[in-house]
C-alpha positions as CSV (number, residue, x, y, z in Angstrom):
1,X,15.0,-13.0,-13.7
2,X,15.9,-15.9,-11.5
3,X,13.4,-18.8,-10.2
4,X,14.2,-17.3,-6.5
5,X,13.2,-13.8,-7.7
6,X,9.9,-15.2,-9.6
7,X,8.5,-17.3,-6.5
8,X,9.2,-14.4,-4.2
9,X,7.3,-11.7,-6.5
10,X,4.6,-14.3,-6.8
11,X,4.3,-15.4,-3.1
12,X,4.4,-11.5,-2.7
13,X,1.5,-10.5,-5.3
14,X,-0.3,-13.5,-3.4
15,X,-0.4,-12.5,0.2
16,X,-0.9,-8.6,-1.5
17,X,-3.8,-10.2,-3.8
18,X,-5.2,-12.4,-0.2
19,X,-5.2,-8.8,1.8
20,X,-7.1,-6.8,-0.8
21,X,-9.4,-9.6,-1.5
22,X,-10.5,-9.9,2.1
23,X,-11.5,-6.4,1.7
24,X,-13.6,-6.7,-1.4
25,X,-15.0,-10.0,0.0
26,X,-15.9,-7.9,3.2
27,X,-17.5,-5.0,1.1
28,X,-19.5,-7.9,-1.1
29,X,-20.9,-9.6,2.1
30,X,-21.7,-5.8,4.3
31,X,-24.6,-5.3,2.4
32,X,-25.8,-8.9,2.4
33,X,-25.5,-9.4,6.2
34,X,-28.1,-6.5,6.3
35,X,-25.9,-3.8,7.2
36,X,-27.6,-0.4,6.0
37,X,-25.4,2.5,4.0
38,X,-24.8,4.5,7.8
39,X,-23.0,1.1,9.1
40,X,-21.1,0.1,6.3
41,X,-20.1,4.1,5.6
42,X,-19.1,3.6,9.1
43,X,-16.6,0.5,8.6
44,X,-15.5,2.4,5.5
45,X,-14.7,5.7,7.1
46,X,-12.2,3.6,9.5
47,X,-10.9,2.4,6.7
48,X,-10.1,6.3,5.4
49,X,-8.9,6.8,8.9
50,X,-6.7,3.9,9.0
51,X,-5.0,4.8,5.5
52,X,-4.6,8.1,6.5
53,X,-2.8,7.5,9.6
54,X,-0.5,5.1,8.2
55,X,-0.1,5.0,4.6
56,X,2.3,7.5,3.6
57,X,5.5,7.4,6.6
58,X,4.9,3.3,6.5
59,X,5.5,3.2,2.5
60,X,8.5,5.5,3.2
61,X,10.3,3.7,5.8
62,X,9.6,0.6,3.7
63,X,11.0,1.4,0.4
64,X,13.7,3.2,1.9
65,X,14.4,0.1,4.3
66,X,14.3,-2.4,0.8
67,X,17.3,0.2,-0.6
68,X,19.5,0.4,2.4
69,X,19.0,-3.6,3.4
70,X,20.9,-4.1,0.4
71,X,24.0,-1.5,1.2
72,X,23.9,-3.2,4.9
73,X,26.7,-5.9,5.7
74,X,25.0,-9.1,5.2
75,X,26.2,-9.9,9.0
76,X,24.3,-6.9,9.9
77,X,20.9,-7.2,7.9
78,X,19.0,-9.4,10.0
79,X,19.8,-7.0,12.9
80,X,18.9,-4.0,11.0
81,X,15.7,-6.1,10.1
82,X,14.9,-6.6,13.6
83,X,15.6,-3.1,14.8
84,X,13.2,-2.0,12.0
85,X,10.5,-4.0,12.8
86,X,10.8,-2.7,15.9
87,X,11.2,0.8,15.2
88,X,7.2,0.1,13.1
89,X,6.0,-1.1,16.2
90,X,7.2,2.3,18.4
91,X,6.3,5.1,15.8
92,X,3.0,2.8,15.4
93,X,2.1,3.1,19.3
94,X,2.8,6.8,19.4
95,X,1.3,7.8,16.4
96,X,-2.3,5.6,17.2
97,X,-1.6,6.6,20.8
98,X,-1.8,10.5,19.7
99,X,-4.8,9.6,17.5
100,X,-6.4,8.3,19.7
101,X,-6.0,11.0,22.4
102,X,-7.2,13.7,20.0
103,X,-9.9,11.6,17.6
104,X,-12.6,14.0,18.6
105,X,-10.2,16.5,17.1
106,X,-8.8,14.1,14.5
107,X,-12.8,12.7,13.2
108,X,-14.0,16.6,12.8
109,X,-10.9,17.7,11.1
110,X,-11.6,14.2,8.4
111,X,-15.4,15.1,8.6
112,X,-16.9,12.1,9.4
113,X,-19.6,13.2,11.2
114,X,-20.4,10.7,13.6
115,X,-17.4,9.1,15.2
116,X,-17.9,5.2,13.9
117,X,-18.6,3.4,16.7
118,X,-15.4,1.0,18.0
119,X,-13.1,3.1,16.6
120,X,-10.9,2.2,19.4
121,X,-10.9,-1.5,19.0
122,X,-9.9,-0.7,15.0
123,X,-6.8,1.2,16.3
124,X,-5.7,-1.6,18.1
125,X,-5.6,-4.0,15.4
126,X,-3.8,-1.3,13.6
127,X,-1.1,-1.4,16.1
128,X,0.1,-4.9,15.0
129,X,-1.8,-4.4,11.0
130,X,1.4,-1.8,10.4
131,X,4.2,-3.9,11.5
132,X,2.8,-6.8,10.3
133,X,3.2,-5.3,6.6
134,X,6.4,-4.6,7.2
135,X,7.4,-7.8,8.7
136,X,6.1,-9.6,5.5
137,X,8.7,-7.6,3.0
138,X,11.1,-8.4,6.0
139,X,10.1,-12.4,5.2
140,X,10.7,-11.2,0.9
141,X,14.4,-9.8,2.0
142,X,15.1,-12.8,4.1
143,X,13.9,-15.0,1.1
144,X,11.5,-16.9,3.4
145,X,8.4,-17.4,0.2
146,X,7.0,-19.9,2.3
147,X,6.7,-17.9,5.4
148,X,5.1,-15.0,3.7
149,X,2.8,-17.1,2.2
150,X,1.6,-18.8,5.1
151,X,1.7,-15.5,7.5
152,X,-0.1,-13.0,4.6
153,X,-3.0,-16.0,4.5
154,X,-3.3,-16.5,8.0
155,X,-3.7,-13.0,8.4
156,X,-6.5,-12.4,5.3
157,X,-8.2,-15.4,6.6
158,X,-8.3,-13.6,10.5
159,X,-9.4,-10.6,9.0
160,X,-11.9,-12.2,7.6
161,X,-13.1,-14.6,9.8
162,X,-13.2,-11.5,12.8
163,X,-15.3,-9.3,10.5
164,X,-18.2,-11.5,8.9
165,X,-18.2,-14.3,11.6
166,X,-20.0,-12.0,14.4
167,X,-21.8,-10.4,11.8
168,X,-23.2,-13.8,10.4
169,X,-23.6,-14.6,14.3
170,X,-25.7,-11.3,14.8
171,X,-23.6,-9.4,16.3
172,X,-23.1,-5.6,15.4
173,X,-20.2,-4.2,13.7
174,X,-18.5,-2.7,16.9
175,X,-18.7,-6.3,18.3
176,X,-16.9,-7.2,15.2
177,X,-14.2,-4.7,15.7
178,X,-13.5,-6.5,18.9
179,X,-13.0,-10.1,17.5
180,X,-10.7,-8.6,14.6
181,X,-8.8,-6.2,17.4
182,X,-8.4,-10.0,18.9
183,X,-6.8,-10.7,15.7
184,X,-4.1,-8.1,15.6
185,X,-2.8,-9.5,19.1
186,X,-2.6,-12.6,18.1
187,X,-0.7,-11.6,14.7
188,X,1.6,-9.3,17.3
189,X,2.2,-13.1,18.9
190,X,3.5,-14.3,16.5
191,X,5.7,-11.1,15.0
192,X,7.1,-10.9,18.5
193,X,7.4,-15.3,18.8
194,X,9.9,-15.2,15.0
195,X,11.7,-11.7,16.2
196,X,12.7,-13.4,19.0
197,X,13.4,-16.8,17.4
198,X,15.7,-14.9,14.6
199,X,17.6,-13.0,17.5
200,X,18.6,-16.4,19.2
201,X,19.9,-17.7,15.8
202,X,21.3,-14.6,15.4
203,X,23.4,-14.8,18.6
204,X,24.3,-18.5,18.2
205,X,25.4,-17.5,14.7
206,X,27.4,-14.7,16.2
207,X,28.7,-17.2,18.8
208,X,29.9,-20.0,16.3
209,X,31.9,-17.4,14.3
210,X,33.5,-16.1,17.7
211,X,34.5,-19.7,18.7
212,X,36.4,-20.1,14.7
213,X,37.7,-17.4,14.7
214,X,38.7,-17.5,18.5
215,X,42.4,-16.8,17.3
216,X,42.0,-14.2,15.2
217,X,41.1,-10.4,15.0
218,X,37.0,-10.1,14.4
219,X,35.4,-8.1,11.7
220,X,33.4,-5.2,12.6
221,X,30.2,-6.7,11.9
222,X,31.3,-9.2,15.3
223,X,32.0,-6.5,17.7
224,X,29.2,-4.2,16.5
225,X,32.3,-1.5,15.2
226,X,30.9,-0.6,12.2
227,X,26.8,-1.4,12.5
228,X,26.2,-0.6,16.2
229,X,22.1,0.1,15.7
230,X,22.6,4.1,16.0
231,X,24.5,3.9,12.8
232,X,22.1,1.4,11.1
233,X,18.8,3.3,12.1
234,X,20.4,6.5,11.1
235,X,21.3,5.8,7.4
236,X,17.7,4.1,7.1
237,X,16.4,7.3,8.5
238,X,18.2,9.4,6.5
239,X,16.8,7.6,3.5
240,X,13.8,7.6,4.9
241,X,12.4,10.7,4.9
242,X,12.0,12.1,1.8
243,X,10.3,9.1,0.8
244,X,7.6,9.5,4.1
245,X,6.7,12.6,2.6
246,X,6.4,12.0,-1.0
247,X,4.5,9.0,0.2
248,X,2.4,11.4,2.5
249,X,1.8,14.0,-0.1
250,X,0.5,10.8,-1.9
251,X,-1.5,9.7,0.7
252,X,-3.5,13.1,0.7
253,X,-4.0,13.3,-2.5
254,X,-5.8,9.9,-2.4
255,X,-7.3,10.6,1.1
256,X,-8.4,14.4,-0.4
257,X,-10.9,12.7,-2.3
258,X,-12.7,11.2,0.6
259,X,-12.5,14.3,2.5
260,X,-13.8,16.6,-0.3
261,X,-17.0,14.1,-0.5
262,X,-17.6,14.8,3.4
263,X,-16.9,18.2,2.9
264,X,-19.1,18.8,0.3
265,X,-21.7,16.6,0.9
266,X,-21.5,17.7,4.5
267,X,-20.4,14.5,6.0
268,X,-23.3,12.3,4.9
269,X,-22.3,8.4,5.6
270,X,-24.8,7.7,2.7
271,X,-22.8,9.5,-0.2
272,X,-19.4,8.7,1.8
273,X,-20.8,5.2,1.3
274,X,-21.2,5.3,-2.5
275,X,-18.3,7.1,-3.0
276,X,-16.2,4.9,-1.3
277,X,-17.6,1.4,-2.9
278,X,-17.2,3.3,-6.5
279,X,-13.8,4.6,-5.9
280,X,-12.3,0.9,-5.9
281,X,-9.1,0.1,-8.2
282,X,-9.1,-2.6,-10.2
283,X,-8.7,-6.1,-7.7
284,X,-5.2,-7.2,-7.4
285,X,-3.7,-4.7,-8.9
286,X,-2.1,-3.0,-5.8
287,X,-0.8,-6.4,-5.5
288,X,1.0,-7.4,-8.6
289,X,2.3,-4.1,-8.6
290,X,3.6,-3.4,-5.4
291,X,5.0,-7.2,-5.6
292,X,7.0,-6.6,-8.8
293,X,8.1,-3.1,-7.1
294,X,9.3,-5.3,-4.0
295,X,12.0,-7.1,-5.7
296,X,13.1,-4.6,-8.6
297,X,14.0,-2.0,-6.6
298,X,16.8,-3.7,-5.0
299,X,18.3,-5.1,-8.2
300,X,17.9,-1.1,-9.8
301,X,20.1,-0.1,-6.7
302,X,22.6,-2.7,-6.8
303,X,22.7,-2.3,-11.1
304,X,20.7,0.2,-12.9
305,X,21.4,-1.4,-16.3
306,X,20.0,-4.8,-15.3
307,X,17.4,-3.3,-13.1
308,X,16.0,-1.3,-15.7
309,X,15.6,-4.0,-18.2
310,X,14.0,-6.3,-15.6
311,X,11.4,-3.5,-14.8
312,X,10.5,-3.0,-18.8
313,X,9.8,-7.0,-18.8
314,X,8.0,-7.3,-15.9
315,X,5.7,-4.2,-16.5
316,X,5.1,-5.2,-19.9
317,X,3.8,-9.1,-18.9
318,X,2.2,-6.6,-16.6
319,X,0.0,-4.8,-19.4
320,X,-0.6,-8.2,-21.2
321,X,-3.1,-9.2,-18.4
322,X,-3.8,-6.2,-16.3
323,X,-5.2,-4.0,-19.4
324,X,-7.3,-6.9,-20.9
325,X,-8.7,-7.4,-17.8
326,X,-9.7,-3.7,-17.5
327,X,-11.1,-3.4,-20.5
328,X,-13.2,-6.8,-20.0
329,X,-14.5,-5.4,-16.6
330,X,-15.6,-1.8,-18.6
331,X,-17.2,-3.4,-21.2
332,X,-19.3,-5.6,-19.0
333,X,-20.3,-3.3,-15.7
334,X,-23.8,-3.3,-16.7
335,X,-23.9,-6.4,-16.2
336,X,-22.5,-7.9,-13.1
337,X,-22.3,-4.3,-11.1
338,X,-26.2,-4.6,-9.2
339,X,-26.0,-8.0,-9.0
340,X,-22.6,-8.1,-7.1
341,X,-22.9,-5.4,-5.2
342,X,-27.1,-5.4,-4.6
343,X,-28.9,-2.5,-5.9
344,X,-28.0,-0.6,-2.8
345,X,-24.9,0.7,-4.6
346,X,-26.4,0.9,-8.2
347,X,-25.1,4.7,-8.2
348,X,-21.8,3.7,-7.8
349,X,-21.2,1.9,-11.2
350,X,-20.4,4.9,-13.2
351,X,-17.7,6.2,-10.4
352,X,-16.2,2.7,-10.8
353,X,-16.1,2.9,-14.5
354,X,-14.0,6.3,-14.6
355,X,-11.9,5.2,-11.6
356,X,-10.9,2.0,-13.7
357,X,-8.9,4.8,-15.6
358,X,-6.1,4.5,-12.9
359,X,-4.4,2.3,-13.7
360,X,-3.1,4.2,-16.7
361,X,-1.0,6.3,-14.4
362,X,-0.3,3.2,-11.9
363,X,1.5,1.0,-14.6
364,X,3.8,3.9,-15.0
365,X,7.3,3.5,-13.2
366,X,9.8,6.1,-13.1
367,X,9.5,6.7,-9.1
368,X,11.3,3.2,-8.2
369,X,14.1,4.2,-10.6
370,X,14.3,7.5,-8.8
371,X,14.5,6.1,-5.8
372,X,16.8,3.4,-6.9
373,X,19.0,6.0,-8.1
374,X,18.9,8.1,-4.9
375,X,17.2,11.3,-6.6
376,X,14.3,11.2,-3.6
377,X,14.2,14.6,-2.7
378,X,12.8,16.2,-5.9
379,X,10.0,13.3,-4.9
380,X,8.7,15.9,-2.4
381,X,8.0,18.7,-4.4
382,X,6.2,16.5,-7.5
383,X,3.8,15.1,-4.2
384,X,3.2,18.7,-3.5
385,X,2.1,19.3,-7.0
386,X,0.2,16.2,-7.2
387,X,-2.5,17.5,-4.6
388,X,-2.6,20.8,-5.6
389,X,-3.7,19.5,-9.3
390,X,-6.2,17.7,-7.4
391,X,-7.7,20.4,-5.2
392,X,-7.4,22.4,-8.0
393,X,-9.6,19.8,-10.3
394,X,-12.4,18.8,-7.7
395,X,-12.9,22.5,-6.7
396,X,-13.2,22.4,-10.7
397,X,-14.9,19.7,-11.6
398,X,-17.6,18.9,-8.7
399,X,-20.2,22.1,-9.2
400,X,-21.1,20.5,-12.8
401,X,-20.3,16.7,-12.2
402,X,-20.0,15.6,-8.4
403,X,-19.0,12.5,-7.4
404,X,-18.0,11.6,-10.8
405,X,-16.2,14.7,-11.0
406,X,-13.9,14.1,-8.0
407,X,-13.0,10.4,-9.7
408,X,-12.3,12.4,-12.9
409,X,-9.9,15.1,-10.8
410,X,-8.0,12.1,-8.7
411,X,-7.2,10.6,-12.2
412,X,-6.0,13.1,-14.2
413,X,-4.0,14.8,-11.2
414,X,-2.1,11.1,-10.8
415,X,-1.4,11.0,-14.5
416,X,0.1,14.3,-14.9
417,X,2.4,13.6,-11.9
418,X,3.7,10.8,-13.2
419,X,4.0,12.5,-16.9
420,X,6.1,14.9,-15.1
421,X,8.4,12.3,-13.2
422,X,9.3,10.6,-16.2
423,X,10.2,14.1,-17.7
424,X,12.3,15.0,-14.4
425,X,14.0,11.3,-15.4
426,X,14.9,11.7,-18.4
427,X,16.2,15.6,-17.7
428,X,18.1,14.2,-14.7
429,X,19.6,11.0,-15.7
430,X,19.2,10.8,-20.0
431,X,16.9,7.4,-19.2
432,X,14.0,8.0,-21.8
433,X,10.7,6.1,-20.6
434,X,11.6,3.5,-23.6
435,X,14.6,2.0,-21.2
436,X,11.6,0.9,-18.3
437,X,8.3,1.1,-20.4
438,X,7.3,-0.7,-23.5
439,X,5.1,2.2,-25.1
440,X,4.2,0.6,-27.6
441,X,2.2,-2.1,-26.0
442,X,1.3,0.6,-23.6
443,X,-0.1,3.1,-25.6
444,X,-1.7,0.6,-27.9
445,X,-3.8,-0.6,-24.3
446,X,-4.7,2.6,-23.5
447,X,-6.2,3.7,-26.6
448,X,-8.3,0.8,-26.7
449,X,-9.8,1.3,-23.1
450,X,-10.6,4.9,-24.2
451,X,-12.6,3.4,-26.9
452,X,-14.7,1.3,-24.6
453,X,-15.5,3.7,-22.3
454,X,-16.6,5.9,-25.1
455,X,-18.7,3.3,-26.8
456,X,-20.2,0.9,-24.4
């Protein structure tokens, strides 16, 4: 791997690791400020709703947008970047626009019972939260490390800084909303302020290569022949798709769990609540992850052999720190849960134990070598079968265990599915899990966090 590609999965895993710490410093402080379970089930149910809305077509477009940036004519891919962000910012109006219209509709259908109050102000700050994810893997493509790193803490910071300030201030958590609803138009600002700064550079590029070349014929990339944006947005579209809904039939089977709790609980915002603050993966790990994903996938489409081998190394430095720090954090919950979270959410500690188990399906990897490999399709019907394992589990599980049933179902459903991907793989393509996985290291982890749930 080169230095380039190390600082921009680090600067990556960083602004990841920044984002889902403001959350879990959020969550530690809601409590504290003197918040009571209704309040902070309320901040957590738009949380749901958020994730729900946007989750599974934004991962889709995004991956599929890292796979075709690289097939794009490198005169072309800053204007396919552009037209991409901008194409977020559209299907983001529309969609919160419809949401919005229809959130008595939309609430019921989740079970929320009552509708959180400032809902709207949330959905405004999810109008620029959305692009502004996607303009930060626009930054990794660009190979801007110090602009992701500076936009990805500016925006933890806001988020943080909108959210606990009025509540340390006394305010209430709608008046919150407002100041972090402030925060997403100021972060639009700036999106807005750098796509317009790249499209003058862009043109004065464009303009310097017309005056050299005055003389002579111009390529297609100059006179827009061959990457007019109809052609650009179509291939990324076509892409696209089947990724939106394997990443939707994802997104439901994570978001099933929060709506089975309402559902069977009957929307209490107490139990939603505990559920919620249990059902936490392990911190960072999203990050480093998704960071490593970021810049592998383009070198798996470009050479499968090389991308391949990359993948195996970095999972497996991966495992060396990720399942330690698991199996330190399971073999010590007694002891720092209460006092972290306050006794409030006591009854969430053995939800959060079983939940730790997810990360035995999430430091699995044959999906970016699918998609890599163009075999995204088939990705849709392994979704499908992902929820239906889980429906099929909670309706199975929760009579005799609840909550800590519906953890169980989530994590066994997510590990069959990816069981049966790395079959399809192999079946599909001869690449054993061997080629992208050390299993030996990887088995060897997950045999000893068996044993420490089992025994302490």
């Amino acid at each position: 791997m080169s230095s380039r590609s190390s600082l921009l999965i680090r600067a990556g895993q960083i602004v990841q690791a920044l984002r889902q710490g403001a959350l879990i410093l959020i969550a530690l402080a809601l409590p504290r400020l003197g918040l009571g379970l209704t309040e902070i089930g309320h901040w957590e149910s738009l949380l749901f709703v958020g994730y729900i809305l946007g989750f599974g077509w934004l991962t889709g477009l995004l991956q599929a947008y890292l796979v075709r940036i690289r097939l794009t004519r490198p005169e072309a891919a800053r204007k396919f970047s552009r037209l991409a962000l901008g194409t977020i910012f559209v299907v983001s109006l529309l969609l919160l626009g419809v949401a919005a219209g229809a959130h008595q509709w939309f609430f019921d259908l989740l079970r929320l019972g009552e509708t959180p109050p400032g809902w709207w102000w949330y959905f405004l700050f999810l109008l620029t939260q959305w692009p502004g994810l996607f303009f930060e893997q626009v930054l990794v493509v660009e190979d801007r490390p110090r602009g992701l790193l500076v936009f990805g803490t500016l925006s933890a910071l806001g988020m943080i800084m909108a959210i606990l300030g009025p509540l340390l201030a006394g305010d209430s958590l709608e008046g919150a909303l407002y100041w972090l609803a402030v925060c997403g138009v100021v972060k639009g600002i700036l999106i807005l302020g750098w796509t317009l700064w790249d499209y003058v550079l862009d043109k004065q590029n464009k303009q310097r290569a017309i005056t050299v070349k005055r003389h002579g014929k111009l390529t297609g990339a100059m006179t827009g022949g061959q990457d007019r944006w109809r052609e650009l947005l179509t291939a990324w579209w076509s892409a696209a798709w089947p990724l939106m809904i394997y990443a939707s039939l994802g997104a439901m089977v994570t978001a099933f769990d929060p709506w089975f709790v309402n559902y069977w609980y009957e929307g209490e915002e107490d139990t939603f609540a505990l559920f919620r603050y249990g059902a936490r993966e392990l911190p960072l790990l999203a990050a480093v992850t998704n960071g490593m994903i970021t810049v592998v996938l383009p070198q798996l489409t470009e050479s499968p052999t090389v991308g391949l081998q990359l993948l195996r190394n970095s999972s497996r430095r991966l495992f060396h720190w990720i399942f330690p720090g698991t199996i330190l954090l399971l073999a010590t919950t007694g002891y720092w849960w209460e006092p972290l979270f306050t006794a409030t959410f006591a009854e969430s500690e053995p939800l959060f134990r079983a939940y730790l188990f997810v990360i035995v399906s999430r430091l699995l990897f044959p999906v970016p070598v699918l998609t890599a490999l163009g075999h995204t399709r088939m990705l849709m019907v392994f979704g499908g079968l992902e929820l239906l394992l889980n429906v099929a589990l909670s309706f199975l599980l929760a009579p005799a265990y609840g909550l800590l049933g519906i953890i169980w179902a989530t994590v066994l459903a997510y590990f069959l599915d990816k069981l049966l991907l790395m079959y399809y793989l192999y079946r599909r393509t001869g690449i054993r899990p061997g080629h992208y996985l050390d299993l030996r290291w990887y088995v060897g982890y997950v045999a000893v966090l068996m044993l420490v749930y089992l025994f302490f």
